[in-house]
N, C-alpha and C positions, 0 to 999 in steps of 0.2 A: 269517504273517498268517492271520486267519482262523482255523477252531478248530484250535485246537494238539497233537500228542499227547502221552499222559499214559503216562506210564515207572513204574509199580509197581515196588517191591523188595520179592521173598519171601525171607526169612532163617527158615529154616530149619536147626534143626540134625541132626545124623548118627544122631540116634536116632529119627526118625521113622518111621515105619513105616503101612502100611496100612489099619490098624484106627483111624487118629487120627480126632479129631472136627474141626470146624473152631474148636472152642474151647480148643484144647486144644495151639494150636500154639504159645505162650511166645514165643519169640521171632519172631516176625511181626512186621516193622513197612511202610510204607507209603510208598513213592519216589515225589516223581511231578516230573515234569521242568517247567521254568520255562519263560517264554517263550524259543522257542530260534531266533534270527537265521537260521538255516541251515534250518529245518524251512518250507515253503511249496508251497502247492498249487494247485489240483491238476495241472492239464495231461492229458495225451495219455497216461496210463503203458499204458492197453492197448495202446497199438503198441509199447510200453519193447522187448519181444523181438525185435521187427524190428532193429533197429539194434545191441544188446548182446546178452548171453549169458543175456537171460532166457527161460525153458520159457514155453509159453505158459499154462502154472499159474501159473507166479509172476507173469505179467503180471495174470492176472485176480485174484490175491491180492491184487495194490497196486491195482487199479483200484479195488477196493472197501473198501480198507483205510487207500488214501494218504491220506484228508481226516477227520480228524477220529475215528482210528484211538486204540484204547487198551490197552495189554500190560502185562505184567509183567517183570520180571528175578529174575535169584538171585546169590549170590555162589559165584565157586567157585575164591577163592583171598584172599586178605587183601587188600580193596583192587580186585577186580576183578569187575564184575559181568557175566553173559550173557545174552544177549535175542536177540529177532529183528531182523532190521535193519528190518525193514517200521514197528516201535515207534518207534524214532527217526528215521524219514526218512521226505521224502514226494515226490514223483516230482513233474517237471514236463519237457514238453516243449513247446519253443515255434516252431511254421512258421514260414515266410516268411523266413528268412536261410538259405542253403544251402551248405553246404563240398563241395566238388568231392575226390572220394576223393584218399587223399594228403596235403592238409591238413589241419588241426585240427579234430576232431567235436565242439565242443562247443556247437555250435548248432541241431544237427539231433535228439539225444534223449542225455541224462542225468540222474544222481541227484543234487542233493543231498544230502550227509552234516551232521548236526551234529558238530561239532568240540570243543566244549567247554560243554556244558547246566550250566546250576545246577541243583542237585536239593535239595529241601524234605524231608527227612527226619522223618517224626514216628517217635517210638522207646516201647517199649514201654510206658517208664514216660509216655509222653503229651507230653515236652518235644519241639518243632517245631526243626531244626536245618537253617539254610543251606547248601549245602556244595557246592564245587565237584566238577566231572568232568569228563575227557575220555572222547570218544570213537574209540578207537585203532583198530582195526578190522574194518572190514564185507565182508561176503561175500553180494551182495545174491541169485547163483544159490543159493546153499543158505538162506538170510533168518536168517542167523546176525552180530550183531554184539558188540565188547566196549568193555566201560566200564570203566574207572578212576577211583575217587574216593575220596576222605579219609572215614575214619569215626571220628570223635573219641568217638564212646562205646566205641569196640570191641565193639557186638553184632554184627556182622555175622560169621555164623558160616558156613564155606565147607560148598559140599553133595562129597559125592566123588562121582566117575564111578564107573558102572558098566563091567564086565568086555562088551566089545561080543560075545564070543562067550558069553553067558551069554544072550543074550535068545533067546524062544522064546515059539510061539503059546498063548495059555492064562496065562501068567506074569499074578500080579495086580499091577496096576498102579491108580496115586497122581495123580491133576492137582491143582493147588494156583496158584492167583493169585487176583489181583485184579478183579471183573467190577464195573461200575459202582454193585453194590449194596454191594459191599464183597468181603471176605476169601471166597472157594468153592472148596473142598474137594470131589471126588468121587473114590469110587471106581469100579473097570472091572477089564478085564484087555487083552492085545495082544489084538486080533482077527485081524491078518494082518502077515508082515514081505514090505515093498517094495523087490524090488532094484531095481538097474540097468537104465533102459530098460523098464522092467513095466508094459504100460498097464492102468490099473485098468477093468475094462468090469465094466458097463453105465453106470457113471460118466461122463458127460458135462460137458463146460465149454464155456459158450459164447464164442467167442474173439472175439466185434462183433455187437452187437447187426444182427439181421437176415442174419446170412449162416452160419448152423448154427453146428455146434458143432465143437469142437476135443477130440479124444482126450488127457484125460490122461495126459501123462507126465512121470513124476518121477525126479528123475537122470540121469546119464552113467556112471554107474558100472557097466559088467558086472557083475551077481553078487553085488557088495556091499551090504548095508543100508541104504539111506539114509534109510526111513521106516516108521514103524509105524502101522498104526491099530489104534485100541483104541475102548471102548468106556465111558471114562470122561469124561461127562458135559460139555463146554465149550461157552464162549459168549463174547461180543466183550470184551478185557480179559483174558482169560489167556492170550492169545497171549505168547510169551516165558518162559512159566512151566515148572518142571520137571514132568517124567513120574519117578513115583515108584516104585521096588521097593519088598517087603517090609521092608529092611532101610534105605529113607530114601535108597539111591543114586541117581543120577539116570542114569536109561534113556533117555531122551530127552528135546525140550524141543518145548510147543506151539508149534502156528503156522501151523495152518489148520481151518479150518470149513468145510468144503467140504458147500453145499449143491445138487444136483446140480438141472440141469435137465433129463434126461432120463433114465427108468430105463426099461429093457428090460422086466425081471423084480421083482418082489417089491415092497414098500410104497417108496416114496419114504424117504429117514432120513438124516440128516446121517450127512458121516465125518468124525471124529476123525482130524487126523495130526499125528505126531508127529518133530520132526526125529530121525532115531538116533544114539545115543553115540559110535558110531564115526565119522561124520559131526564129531561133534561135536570130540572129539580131533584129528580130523585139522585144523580149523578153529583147534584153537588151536596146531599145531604152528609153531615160529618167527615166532610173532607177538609176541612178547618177547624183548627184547636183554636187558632186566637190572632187576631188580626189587629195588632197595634195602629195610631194612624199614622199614616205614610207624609213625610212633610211635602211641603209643594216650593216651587224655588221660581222667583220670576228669571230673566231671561237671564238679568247683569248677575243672577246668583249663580245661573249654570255657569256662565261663561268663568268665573272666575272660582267656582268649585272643584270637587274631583270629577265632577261629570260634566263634560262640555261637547260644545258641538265636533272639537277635535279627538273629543275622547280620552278617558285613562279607564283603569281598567276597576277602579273601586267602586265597592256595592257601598250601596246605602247602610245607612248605619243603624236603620229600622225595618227589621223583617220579621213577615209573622213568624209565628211557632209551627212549625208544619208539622205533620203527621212525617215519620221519614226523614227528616231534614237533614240537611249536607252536616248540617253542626253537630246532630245526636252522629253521624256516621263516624266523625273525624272522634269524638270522644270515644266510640266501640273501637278504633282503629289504636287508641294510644292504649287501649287494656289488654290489645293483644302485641305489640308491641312491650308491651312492661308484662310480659308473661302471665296475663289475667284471660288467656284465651277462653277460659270454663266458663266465666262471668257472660263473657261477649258473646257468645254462643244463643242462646238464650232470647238473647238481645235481638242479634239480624233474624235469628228466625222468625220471632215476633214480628219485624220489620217485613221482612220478604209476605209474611201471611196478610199484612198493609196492602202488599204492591208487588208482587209476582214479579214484575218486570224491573225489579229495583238490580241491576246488574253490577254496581258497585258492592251491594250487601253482598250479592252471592260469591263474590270474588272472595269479600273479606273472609264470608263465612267457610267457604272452601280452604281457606289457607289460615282459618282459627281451630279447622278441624287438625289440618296436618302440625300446627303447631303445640296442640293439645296431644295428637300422639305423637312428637318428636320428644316432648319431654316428661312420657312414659305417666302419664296420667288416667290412663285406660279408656282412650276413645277408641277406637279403631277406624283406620283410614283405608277404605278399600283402592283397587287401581283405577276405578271409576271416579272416585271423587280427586283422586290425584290430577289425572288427563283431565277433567274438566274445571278444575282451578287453573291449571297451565291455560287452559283455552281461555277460559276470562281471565288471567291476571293479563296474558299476554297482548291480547288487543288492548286492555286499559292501559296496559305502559306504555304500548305505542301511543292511542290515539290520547288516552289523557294524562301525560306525567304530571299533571300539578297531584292528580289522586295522591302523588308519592308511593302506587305497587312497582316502581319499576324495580327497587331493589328487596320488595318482599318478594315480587317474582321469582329473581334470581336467586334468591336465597332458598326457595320455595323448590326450584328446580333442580338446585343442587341437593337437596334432601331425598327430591323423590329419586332420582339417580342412584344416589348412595343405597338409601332406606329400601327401594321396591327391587334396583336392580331394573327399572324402565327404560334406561337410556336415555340420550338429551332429548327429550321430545319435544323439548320447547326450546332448540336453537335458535339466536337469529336467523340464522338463513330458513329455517322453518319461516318462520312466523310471516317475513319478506316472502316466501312463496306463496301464501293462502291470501297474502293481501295482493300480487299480480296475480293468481289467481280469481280473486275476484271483481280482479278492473274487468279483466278476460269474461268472464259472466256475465259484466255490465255490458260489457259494449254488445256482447248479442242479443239482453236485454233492448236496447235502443232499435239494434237492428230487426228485431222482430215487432218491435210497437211502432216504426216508422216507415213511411212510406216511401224509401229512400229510391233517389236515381241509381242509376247504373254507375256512374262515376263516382257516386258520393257512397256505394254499396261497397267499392272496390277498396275506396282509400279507409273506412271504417274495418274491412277485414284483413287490410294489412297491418293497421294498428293492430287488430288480434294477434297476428303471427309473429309481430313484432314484442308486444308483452307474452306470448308463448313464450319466445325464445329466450325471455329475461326469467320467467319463471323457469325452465329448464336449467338455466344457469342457477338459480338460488337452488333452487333442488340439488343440483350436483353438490353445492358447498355443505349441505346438511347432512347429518348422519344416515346411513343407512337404516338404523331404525325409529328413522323421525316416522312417524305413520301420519301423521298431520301433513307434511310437505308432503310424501306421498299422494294423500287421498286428494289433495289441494290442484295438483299438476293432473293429476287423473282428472279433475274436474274442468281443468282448463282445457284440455287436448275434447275433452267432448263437446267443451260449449265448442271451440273452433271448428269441429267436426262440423256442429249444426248449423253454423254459420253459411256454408255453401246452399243450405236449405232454402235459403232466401233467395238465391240467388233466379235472375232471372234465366229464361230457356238460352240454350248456347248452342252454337253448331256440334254439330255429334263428335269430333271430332276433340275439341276442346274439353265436351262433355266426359269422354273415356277419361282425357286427363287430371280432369278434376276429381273423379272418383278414385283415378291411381291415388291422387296425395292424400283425398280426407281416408279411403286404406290405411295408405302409412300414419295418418296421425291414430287411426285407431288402435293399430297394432303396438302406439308408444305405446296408449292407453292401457292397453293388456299385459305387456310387458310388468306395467307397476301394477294394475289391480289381481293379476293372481297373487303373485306371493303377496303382497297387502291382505286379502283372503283366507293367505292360508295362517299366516303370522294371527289375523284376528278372527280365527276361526265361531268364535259364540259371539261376532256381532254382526246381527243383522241387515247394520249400514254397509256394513265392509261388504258382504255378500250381497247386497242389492248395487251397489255400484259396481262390481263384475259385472252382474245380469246385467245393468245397462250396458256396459261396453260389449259383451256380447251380443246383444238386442241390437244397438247401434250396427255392428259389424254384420248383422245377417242380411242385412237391407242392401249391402254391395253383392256384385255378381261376382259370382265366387266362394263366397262363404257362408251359403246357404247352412253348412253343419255349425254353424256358430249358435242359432236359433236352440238345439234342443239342450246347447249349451248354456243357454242365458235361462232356460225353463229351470235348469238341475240347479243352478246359482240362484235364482230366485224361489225356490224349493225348500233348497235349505237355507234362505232364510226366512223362508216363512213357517218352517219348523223351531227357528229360532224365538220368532216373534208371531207369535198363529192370530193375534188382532189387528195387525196392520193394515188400516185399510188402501194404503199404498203400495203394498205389497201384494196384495188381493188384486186390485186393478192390473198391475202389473200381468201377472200370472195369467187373468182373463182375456188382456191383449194378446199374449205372446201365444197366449189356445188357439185364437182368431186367426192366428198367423201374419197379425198385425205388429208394429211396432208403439216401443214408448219413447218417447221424447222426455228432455232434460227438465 
């Protein structure tokens, strides 16, 4: 939903070298990925490290990259292309449902992966070709991912690795992608290699707005290479793209912009980093079971095949064995299905300990458990894994109905109803409120990473008011104990809150009015996150999203007693959850008599 990203392909071949021009690169052509079911934003990804194994680099990388983000790719093998994972994914994390350790995390903060994007192919000679791909996989601590897809012209010509102990400070170095203007070529050379654990100072990253900064650090690796910066020219769109030697190998691969917010010493200046080859290699070690060879079709075969430059929608008829693969899912799906849920279990677990981020699996596997205790085989299904099967069947049957969950959802929903006694929690009109809910989130996303005019500030925050007022509507149609549309519309009513935050200075006059309405949106806000609060009294989300709307509400004149209110709300939930380091933060701003933001 909302702006999608866009997946370049740089094909490049093995004679490139240094001194090239950007017109001069022949075979170049232009990938960009289609609307992708799986890709949706934004959410909470700066807290992404709290919960998972992300650095708090990489959390600030997605935070500013998850919405509306654009990269490139290369090929670097017949049929497989490499990028960053940040290009094909985009982070969400959603409060207010909480899993008690031990249970299922998949309500508390993860990634989205796309599984399988169409990619639009324009090829040298200018013919636009449809063509399918999966995405096998992702490694979202190092922001390395791989793709698979058919190329029936056979340009796609693979780049070779570099030798990892060959790189060295000084070596001249190649960047090469996609930037929204088109095709950018720069040259550089390494300016420094970054091992293991190496804080880069006087580099700074601020890790939440309003509470300093966080010391970059990149890696876990003692000693080893993980990144290089150099000093070859990038900008948004070549993340994903190769780092180029003399001789056209690839040294490493873009994938961050790191523009600092505090320098000790010398002029402010973006760093260039680049993932390292060694990195890289190791990333693709045993992530392929077996790679059959991919046939090649000249032009009159596309044209008159199932894959042409008009497009249909059929995969090739030779695909590797993947670790994961769409095919092993669809078999685990027909054994729970034919009531072999015990066997299939087993299975996605196995699967998901592959690929974490495999959201299909987790879906199945969530609704193999309920199915295994619907027909009294002695699993036990707590209410955690309940609400969070609904959470993932229910985006997958909107965004992907070929999966075929739309009717194990619904079947799935009516169990837990009957079975828990939970309620519809997973109405449509829920499900419709958390998705304008999160256009609502996007567009303040936009609005706080752009530089927008005063007239283009106005008509972006009337859209918000305007998908407010669509998500109050779905909300009303949903049950009162949907807690999902609930916490969904609480979410929407504060990003619009925050949205005035941008705005620029106004006569005083105006200014009082503005404060009256973003009040009244707060006070929807409250309205639904108490009782939500008290209804989810042992989840931590639930009680931190009070605190926020409290915290939010002390900052207007007038509701200064809102403050020791948002501390007691945030209190108890950090008696809920006493490791949260978002919750920590919280608590230490609201000491300060400072505020948090969304």
């Amino acid at each position: 939903r909302g702006i999608l990203p866009l997946l370049f392909l740089i094909l490049v071949s093995t004679e490139i070298h240094a001194e090239f021009e950007a017109g001069e690169l022949g075979g170049v052509a232009r990938l960009e990925i289609l609307p992708d079911p799986f890709s949706f934003g934004p959410g909470l990804v700066g807290e992404l490290h709290q919960e998972s194994s992300l650095s708090p680099f990489q959390a600030e990388l997605l935070r500013r990259l998850e919405y509306g983000s654009s990269g490139s790719a290369f090929c670097i093998f017949p049929g497989l292309l490499l990028t960053n994972a940040h290009v094909i994914l985009a982070g969400a994390r959603y409060p207010g449902l909480a899993v008690s350790p031990g249970e299922w995390v998949a309500l508390e903060a993860e990634v989205l992966a796309a599984t399988r994007p169409w990619l639009s192919l324009t090829a040298p000679t200018g013919e636009r070709l449809r063509i399918p791909a999966e995405v096998v996989a992702l490694d979202i601590e190092e922001d390395l991912a791989l793709i698979h897809c058919y190329d029936p012209t056979g340009v796609l010509h693979p780049l070779e690795l570099a030798d990892p102990n060959r790189l060295k400070v000084g070596m001249p170095v190649t960047a090469a992608g996609y930037s929204a203007a088109g095709l950018k070529v720069t040259r550089g050379k390494v300016e420094s290699l970054i091992r293991g654990q190496k804080v880069l100072e006087p580099a700074k990253v601020r890790s939440r707005p309003g509470t300093g900064h966080t010391p970059l650090i990149v890696g876990s690796k003692d000693g080893e290479i993980v990144r290089l910066q150099h000093s070859a020219a990038t900008e948004s769109g070549i993340s994903g793209g190769p780092l180029l030697d003399e001789r056209g190998r690839v040294v490493g691969v873009a994938y961050g912009l790191l523009r600092p917010t505090h320098r000790n010493e010398g002029p402010a200046a973006n760093l260039q980093l680049a993932i390292a080859v060694g990195v890289v290699k190791k990333f693709l070690q045993g992530r392929i079971v077996e790679i059959p060879p991919l046939p090649t079709r000249t032009q009159q075969e596309a044209e008159e095949g199932d894959i042409s430059p008009t497009g249909s929608d059929s995969f090739p008829p030779s695909q590797p064995a993947w670790v994961g693969s769409t095919e092993e899912l669809e078999k685990i799906e027909r054994m729970v299905q034919n009531g072999n849920a015990a066997t299939a279990i087993p299975l996605l677990e196995a699967r998901l300990r592959h690929n974490r981020y495999d959201f299909p699996a987790r879906a199945f596997l969530s609704l193999a458990h309920y199915e295994e205790a619907r027909f009294g085989r002695g699993t036990t299904v707590s209410n955690s894994h309940l609400l969070a099967a609904f959470y993932q069947s229910a985006w997958l049957a909107y965004f992907a109905p070929e999966l075929g969950l739309g009717a194990q959802a619904k079947r799935f929903i009516d169990g837990a109803a009957t079975r828990r006694r939970l309620g519809p929690h997973a109405s449509t009109s829920g499900t419709k409120t958390l998705l304008l809910s999160l256009d609502v989130q996007a567009r303040l996303q936009e609005l706080l990473s752009a530089g927008r005019l005063t007239e283009e500030l106005e008509t972006a925050r009337k859209e918000m008011e305007t998908l407010t007022v669509r998500c109050e509507k779905a909300r009303a149609r949903a049950a009162k104990a949907d807690v999902v549309a609930t916490a969904a519309l609480v979410d929407a009513y504060l990003a619009l809150e925050q949205s005035w935050e941008v705005w620029p200075g106004l006569p005083e006059k105006e200014s009082a009015e503005q404060e009256k309405r973003r009040a009244g949106v707060l006070r929807k806000a409250l309205r639904l996150a108490q009782p939500l609060a008290a209804q989810l009294s042992r989840s931590p989300g639930a009680q931190s999203l009070l605190g926020l709307v409290y915290a939010r509400l002390s900052r207007l004149r007038g509701a200064e007693d809102a403050l020791p209110k948002a501390r007691a709300a945030y209190e108890h939930a950090s008696r809920l959850d006493p490791d949260s380091p978002s919750i920590k933060e919280a608590l230490t701003a609201l000491q300060a008599d400072s505020t948090i933001s969304r």
